[in-house]
TIVOMI-878363 format. One record per residue (C-alpha): residue number from 0; x negated, y, z negated. Coordinates in nm, 2 decimals, padded with zeros to 4 digits. Layout:
% residues N
<nuba k="NUM" x="X" y="Y" z="Z"/>
...
***
This chain:
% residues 316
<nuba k="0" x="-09.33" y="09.98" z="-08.19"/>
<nuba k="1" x="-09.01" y="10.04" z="-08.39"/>
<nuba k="2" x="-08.87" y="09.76" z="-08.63"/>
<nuba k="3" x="-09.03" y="09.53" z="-08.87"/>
<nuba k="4" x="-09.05" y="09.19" z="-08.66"/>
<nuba k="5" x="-09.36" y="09.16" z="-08.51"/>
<nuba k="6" x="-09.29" y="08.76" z="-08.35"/>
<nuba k="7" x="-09.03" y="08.99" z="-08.13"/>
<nuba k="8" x="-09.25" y="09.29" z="-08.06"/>
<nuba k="9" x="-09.51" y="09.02" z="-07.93"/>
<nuba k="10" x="-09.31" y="08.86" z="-07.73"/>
<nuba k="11" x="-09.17" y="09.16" z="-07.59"/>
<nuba k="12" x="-09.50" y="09.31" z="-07.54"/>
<nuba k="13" x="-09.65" y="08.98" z="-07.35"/>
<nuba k="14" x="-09.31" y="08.96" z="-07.15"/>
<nuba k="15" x="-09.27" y="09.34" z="-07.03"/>
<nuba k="16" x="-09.66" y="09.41" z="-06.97"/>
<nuba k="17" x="-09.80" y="09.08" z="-06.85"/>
<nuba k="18" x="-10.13" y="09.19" z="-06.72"/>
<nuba k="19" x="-10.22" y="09.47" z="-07.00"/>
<nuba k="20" x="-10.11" y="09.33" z="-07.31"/>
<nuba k="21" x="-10.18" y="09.48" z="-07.68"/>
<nuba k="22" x="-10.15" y="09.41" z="-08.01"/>
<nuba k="23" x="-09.83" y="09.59" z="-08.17"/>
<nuba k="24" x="-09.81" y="09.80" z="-08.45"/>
<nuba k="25" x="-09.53" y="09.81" z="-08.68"/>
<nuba k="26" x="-09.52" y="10.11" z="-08.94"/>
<nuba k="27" x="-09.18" y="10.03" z="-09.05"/>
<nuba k="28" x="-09.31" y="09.71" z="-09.24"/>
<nuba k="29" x="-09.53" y="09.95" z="-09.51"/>
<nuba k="30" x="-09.82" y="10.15" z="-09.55"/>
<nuba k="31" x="-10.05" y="09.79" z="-09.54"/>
<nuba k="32" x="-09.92" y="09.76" z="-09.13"/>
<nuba k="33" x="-09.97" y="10.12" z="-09.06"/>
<nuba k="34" x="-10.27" y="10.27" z="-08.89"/>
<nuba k="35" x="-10.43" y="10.36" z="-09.17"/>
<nuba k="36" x="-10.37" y="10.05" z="-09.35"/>
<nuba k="37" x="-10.49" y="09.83" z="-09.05"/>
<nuba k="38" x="-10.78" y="10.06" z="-09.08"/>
<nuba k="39" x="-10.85" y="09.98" z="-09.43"/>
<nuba k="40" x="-10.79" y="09.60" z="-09.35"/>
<nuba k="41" x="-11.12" y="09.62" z="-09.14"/>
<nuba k="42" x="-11.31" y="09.78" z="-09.41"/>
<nuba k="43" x="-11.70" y="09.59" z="-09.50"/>
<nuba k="44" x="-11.81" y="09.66" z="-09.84"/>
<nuba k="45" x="-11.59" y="09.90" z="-09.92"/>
<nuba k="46" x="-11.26" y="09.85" z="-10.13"/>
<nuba k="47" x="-10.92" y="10.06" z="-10.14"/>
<nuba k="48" x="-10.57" y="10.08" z="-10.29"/>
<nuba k="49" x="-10.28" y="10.25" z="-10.22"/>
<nuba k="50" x="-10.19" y="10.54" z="-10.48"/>
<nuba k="51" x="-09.92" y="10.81" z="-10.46"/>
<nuba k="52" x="-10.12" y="11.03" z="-10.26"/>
<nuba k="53" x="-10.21" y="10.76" z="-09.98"/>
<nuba k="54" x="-10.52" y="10.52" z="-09.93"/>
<nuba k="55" x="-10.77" y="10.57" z="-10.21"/>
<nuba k="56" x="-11.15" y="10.37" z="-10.18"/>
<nuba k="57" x="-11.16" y="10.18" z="-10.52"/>
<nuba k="58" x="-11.40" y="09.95" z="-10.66"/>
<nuba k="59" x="-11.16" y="09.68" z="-10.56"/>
<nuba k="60" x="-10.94" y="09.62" z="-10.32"/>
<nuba k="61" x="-10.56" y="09.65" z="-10.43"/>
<nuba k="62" x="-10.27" y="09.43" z="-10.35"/>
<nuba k="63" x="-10.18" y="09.67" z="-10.06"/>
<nuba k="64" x="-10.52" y="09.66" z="-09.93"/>
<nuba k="65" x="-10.51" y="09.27" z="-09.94"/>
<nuba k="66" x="-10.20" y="09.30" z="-09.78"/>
<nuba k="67" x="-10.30" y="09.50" z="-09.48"/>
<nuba k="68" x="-10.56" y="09.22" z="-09.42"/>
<nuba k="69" x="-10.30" y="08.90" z="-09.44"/>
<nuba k="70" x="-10.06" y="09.12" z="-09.19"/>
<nuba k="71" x="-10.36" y="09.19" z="-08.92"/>
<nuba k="72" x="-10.42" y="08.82" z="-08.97"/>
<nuba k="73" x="-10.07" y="08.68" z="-08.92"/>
<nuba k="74" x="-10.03" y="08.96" z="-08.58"/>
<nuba k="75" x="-10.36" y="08.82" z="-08.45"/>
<nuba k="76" x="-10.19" y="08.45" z="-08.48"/>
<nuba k="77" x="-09.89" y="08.56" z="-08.36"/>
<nuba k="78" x="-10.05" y="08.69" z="-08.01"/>
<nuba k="79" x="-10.28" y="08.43" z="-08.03"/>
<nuba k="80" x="-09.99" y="08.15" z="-07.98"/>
<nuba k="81" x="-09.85" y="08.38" z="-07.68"/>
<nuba k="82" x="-10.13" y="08.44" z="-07.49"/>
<nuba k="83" x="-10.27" y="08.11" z="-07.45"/>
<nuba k="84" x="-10.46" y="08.09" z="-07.12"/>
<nuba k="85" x="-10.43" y="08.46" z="-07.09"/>
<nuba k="86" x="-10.67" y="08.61" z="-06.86"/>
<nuba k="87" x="-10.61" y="08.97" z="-06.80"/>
<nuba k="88" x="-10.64" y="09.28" z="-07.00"/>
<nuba k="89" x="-10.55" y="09.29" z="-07.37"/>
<nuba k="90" x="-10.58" y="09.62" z="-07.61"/>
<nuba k="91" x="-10.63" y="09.60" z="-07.94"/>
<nuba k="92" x="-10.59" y="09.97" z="-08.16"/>
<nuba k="93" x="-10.80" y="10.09" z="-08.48"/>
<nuba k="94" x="-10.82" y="10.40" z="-08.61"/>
<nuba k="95" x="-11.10" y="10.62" z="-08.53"/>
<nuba k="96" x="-11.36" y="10.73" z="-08.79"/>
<nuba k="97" x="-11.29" y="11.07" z="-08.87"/>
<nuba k="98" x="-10.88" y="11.02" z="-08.88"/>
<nuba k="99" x="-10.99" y="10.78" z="-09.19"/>
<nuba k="100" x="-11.24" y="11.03" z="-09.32"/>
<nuba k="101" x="-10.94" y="11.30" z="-09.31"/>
<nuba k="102" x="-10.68" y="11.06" z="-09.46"/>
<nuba k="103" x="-10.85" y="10.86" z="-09.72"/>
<nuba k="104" x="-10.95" y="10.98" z="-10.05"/>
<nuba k="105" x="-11.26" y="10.91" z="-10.24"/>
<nuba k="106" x="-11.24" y="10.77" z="-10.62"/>
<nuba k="107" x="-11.21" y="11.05" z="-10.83"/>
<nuba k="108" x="-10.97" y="11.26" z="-10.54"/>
<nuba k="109" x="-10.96" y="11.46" z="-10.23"/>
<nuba k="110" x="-11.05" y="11.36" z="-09.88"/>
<nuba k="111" x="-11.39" y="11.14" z="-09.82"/>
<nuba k="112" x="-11.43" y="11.39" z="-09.52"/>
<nuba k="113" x="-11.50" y="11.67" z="-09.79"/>
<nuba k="114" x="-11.86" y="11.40" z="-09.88"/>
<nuba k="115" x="-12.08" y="11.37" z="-09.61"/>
<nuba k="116" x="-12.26" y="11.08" z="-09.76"/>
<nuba k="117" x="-11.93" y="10.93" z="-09.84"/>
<nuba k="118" x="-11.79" y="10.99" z="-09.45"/>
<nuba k="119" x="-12.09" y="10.83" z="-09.33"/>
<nuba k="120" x="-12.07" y="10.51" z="-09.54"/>
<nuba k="121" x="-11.67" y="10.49" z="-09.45"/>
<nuba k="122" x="-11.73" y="10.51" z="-09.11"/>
<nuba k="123" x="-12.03" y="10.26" z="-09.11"/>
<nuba k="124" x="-11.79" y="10.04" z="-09.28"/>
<nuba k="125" x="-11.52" y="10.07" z="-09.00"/>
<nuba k="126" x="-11.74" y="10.07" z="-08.70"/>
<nuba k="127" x="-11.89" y="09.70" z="-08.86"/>
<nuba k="128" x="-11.52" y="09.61" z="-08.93"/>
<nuba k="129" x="-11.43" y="09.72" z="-08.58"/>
<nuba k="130" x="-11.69" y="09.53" z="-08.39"/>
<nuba k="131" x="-11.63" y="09.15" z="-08.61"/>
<nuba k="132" x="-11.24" y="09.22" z="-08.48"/>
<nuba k="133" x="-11.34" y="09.24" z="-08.15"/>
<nuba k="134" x="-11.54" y="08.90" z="-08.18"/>
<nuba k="135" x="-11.22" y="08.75" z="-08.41"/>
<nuba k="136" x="-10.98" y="08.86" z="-08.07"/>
<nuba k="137" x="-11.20" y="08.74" z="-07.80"/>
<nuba k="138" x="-11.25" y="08.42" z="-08.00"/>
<nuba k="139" x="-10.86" y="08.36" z="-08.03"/>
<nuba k="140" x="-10.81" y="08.50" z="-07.67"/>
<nuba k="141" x="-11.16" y="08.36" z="-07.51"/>
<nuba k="142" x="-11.01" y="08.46" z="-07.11"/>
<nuba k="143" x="-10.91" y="08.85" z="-07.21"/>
<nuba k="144" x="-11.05" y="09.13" z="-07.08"/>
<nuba k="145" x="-11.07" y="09.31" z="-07.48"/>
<nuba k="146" x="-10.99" y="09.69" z="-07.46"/>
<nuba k="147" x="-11.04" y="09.91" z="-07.81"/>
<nuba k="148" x="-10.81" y="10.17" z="-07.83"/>
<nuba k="149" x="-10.97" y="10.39" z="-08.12"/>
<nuba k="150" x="-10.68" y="10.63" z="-08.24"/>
<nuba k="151" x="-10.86" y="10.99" z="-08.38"/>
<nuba k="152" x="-10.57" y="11.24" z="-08.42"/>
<nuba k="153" x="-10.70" y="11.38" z="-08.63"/>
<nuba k="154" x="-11.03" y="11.45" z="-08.43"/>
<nuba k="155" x="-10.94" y="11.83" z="-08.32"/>
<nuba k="156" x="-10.87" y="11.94" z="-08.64"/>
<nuba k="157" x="-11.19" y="11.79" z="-08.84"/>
<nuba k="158" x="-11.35" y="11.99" z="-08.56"/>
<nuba k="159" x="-11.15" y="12.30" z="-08.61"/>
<nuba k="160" x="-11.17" y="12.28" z="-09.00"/>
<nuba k="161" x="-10.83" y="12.26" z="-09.02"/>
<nuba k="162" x="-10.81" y="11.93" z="-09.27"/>
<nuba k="163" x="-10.61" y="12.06" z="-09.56"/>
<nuba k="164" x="-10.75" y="11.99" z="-09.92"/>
<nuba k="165" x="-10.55" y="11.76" z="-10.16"/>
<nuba k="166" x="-10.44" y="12.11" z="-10.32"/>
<nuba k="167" x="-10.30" y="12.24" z="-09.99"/>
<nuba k="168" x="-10.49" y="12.59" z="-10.10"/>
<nuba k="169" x="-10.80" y="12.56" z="-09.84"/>
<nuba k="170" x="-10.95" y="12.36" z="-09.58"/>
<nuba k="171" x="-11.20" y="12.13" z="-09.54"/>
<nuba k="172" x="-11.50" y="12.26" z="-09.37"/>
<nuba k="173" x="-11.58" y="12.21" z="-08.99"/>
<nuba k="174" x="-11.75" y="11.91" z="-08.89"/>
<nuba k="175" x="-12.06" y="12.01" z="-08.65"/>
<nuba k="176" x="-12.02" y="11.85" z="-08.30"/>
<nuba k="177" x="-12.37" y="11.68" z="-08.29"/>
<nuba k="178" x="-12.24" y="11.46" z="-08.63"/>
<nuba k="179" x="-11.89" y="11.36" z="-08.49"/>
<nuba k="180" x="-12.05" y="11.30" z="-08.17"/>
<nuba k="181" x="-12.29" y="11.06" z="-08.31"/>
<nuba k="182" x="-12.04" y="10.88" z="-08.56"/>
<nuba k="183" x="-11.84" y="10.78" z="-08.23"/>
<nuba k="184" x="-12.13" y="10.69" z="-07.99"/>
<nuba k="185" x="-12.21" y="10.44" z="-08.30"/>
<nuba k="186" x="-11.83" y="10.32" z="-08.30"/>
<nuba k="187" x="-11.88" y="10.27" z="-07.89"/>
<nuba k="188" x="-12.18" y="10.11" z="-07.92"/>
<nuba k="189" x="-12.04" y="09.85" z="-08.14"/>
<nuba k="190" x="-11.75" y="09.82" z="-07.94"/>
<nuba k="191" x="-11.95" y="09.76" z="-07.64"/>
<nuba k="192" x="-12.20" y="09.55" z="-07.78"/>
<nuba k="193" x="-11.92" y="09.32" z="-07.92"/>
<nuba k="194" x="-11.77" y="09.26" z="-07.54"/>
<nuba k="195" x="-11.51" y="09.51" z="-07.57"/>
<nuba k="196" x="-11.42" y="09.86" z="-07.29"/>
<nuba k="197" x="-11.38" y="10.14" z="-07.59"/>
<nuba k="198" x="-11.10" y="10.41" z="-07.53"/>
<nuba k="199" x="-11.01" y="10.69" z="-07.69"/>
<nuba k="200" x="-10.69" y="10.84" z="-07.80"/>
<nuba k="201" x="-10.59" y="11.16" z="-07.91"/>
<nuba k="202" x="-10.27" y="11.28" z="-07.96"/>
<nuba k="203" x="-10.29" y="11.65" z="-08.01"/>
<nuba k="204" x="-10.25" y="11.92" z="-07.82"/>
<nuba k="205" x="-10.66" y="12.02" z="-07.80"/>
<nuba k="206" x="-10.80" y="11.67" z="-07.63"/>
<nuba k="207" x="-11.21" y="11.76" z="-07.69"/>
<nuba k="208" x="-11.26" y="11.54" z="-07.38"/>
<nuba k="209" x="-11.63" y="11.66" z="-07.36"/>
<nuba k="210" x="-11.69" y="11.54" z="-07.67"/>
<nuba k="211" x="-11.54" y="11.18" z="-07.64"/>
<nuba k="212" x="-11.72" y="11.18" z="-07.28"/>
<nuba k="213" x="-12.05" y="11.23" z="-07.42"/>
<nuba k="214" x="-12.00" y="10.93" z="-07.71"/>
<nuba k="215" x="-11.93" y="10.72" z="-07.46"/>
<nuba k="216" x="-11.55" y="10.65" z="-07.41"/>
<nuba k="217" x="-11.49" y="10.50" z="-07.08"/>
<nuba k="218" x="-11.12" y="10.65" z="-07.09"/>
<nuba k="219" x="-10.92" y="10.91" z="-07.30"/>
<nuba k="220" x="-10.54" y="10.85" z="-07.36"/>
<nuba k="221" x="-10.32" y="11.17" z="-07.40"/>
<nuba k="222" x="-09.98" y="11.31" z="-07.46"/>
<nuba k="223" x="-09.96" y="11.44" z="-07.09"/>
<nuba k="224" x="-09.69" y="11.68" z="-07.26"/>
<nuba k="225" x="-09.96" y="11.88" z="-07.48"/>
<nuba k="226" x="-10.24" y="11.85" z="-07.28"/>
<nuba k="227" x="-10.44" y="11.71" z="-07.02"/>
<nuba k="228" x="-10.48" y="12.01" z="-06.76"/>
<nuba k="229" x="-10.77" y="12.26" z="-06.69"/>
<nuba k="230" x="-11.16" y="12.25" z="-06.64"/>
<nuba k="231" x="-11.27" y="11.97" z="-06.90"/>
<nuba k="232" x="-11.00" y="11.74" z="-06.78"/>
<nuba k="233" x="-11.11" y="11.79" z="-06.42"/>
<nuba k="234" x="-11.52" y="11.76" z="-06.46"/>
<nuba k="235" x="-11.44" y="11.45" z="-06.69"/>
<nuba k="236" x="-11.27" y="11.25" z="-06.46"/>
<nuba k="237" x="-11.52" y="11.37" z="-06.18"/>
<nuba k="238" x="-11.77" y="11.23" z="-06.37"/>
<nuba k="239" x="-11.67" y="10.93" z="-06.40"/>
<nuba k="240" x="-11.42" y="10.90" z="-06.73"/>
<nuba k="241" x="-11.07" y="10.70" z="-06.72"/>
<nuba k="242" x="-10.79" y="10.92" z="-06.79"/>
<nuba k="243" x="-10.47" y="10.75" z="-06.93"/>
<nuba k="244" x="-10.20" y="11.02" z="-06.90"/>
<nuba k="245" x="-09.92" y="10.94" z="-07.20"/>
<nuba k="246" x="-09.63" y="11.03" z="-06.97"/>
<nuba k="247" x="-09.38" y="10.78" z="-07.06"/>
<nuba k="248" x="-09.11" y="10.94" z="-07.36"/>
<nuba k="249" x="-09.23" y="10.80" z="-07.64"/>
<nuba k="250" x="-08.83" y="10.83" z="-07.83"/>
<nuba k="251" x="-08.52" y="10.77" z="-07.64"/>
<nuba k="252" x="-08.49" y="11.09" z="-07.40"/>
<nuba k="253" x="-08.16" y="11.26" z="-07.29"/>
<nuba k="254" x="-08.20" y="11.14" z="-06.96"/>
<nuba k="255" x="-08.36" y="10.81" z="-06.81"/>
<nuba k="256" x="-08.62" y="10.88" z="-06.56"/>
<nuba k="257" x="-08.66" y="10.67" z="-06.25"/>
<nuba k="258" x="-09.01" y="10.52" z="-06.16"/>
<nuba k="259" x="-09.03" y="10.74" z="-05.85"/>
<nuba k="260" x="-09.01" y="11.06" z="-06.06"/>
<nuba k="261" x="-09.32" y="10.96" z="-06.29"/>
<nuba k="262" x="-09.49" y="10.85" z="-06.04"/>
<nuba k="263" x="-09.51" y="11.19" z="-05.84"/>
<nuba k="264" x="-09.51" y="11.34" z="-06.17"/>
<nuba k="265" x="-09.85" y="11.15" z="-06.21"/>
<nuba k="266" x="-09.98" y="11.22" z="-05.84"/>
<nuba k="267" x="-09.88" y="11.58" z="-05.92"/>
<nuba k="268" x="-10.12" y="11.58" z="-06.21"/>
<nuba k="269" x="-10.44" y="11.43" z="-06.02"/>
<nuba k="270" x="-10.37" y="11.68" z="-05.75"/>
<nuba k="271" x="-10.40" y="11.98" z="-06.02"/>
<nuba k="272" x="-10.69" y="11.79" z="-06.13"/>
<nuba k="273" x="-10.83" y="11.79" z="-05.77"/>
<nuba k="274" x="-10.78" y="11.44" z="-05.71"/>
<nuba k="275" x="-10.61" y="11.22" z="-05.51"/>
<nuba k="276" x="-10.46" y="10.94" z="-05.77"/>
<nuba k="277" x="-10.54" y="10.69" z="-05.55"/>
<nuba k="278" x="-10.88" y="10.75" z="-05.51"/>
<nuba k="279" x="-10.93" y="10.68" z="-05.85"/>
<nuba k="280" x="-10.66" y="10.47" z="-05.96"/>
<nuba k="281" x="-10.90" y="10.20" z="-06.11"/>
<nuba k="282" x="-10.94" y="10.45" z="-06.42"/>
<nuba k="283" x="-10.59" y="10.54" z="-06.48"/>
<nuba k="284" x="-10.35" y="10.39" z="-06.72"/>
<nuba k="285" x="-10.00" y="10.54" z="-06.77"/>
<nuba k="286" x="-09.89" y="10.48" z="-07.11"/>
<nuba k="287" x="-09.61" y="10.61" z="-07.38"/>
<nuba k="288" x="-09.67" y="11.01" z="-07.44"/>
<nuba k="289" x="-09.76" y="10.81" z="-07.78"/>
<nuba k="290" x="-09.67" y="10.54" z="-08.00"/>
<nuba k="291" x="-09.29" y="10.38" z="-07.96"/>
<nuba k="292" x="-09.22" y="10.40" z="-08.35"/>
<nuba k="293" x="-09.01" y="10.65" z="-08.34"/>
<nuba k="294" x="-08.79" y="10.46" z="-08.04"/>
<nuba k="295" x="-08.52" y="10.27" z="-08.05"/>
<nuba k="296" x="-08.55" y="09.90" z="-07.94"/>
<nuba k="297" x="-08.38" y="09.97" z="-07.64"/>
<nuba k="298" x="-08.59" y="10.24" z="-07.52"/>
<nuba k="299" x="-08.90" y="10.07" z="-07.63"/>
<nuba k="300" x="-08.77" y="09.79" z="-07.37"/>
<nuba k="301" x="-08.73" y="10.02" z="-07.14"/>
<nuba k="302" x="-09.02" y="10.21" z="-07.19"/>
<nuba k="303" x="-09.25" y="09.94" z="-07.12"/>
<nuba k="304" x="-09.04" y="09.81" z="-06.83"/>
<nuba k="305" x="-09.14" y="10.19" z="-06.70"/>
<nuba k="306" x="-09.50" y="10.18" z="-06.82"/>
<nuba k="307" x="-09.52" y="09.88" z="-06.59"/>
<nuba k="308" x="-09.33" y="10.00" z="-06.25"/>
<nuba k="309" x="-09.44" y="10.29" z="-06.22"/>
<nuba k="310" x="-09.79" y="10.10" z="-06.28"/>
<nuba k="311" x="-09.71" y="09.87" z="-06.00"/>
<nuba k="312" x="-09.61" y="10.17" z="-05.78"/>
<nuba k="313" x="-09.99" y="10.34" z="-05.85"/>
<nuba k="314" x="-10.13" y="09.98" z="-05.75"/>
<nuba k="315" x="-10.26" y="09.93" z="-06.12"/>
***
């Protein structure tokens, strides 16, 4: 969400989407309210700080690091007080294990996704962090229906080998499928486990929607305008997997769209997929193409007054 209050983007959030409300993120506040940084705030037993580079893993954690931690526990109060007696679905967003591998450095430099040993313990770290926020949000919110949106865009290119060394000169190594398959099947299990429906998103242009399938996402959330066509897409959701198509501008576009154009914009999609939206219009979610930061706060209104009517319109 653009801006830096977050009282506001709550209660704009709990007004505009009463029935599927989140948790905002506001980036413009720092690096400590970023994804990363809200990433690092659910960190056990491991320590960072922020250096020049970005998020470093340190002996101890660093001011920004404690920072990121009292700003995810002042948000969490914050929706807390508006949802009282809330009952309906509420989405909460963490960064997936191999973004933090590919953005985090270790101690002495250079991505922790260049370590295996040192990827392994990170994301060991996060997935325990993950699942005691899921059990600190159902405490504070004890009638929600928790959703964990876990945000990998950096998935497809760990898989491609496409991660660029701290030099720039090379690129990390390919992660093998099996590993990054198993690293998130032990994020969903401890999603799961903690009471919460685990989603994936990737914002990229090259969705691996087998992949996320097989680890156990019950959804995958796209940027409809990069992706989200062809074979995988179609066996996915035939099999059973929510697809959340990101079709909603996610900055201020040249020209407003009415709910009646996303919405057969949307049945257009299914059909290429060989479905009929309605038949399966309990998994679908139509979202941003991807996060509003980059909005203005008048198109982030107006974006969720969208989200939600053309929502309405599917019967969801």
């Amino acid at each position: 969400m653009p801006g830096s209050d977050i009282a506001e983007a709550v209660r704009l959030v709990t007004s505009e989407l009463p029935e599927f409300v989140h948790l905002p993120e506001l980036p413009e506040r720092g690096a400590a309210a970023g994804v990363t940084g809200r990433g690092v705030a659910l960190l056990q037993g491991l320590s960072a700080d922020l250096q020049p580079a970005g998020w470093r893993l340190q002996d101890a954690a660093g001011i920004d690091a404690q920072r990121a931690g009292s700003l995810l526990a002042q948000d969490l109060d914050l929706l807390e007080e508006h949802t009282q007696g809330y009952a309906g679905r509420l989405k909460v967003q963490v960064i997936g294990p191999w973004t933090l591998a590919a953005t985090m450095e270790r101690p002495r430099g250079d991505r922790v996704l260049a370590d295996f040993g040192a990827r392994r313990e990170l994301a060991q770290s996060l997935t325990e962090g993950i699942a005691l926020h899921v059990e600190g949000v159902r405490q504070r919110v004890p009638g929600a229906r928790v959703v964990v949106q876990v945000d990998e865009p950096g998935l497809a290119a760990v898989l491609r080998g496409a991660v660029p060394t701290a030099s720039g000169f090379s690129r990390h190594r390919r992660v093998a499928t099996p590993e990054a398959r198993e690293t998130l099947s032990a994020v969903v299990a401890a999603i799961t486990a903690a009471g919460a429906a685990p989603v994936a998103h990737v914002c990229s242009a090259d969705v691996p929607v087998g992949l996320l399938a097989e680890a156990g996402f019950g959804a995958v959330s796209f940027d409809l305008s990069l992706t989200g066509g062809g074979e995988a897409f179609a066996t996915a959701l035939e099999a059973g997997l929510g697809l959340w198509p990101g079709i909603v501008p996610a900055t201020d576009p040249a020209e407003r769209q009415a709910p009646g154009d996303v919405v057969n914009a949307v049945q257009r999609y299914f059909a290429e997929l060989g479905s009929d939206v309605d038949s399966v219009a309990d998994r679908v979610v139509v979202t941003p193409a991807c996060g509003l930061a980059g909005a203005s706060p008048a198109w982030a209104r107006d974006a969720l007054r969208l989200v939600r009517a053309v929502s309405e319109a599917l019967g969801r």
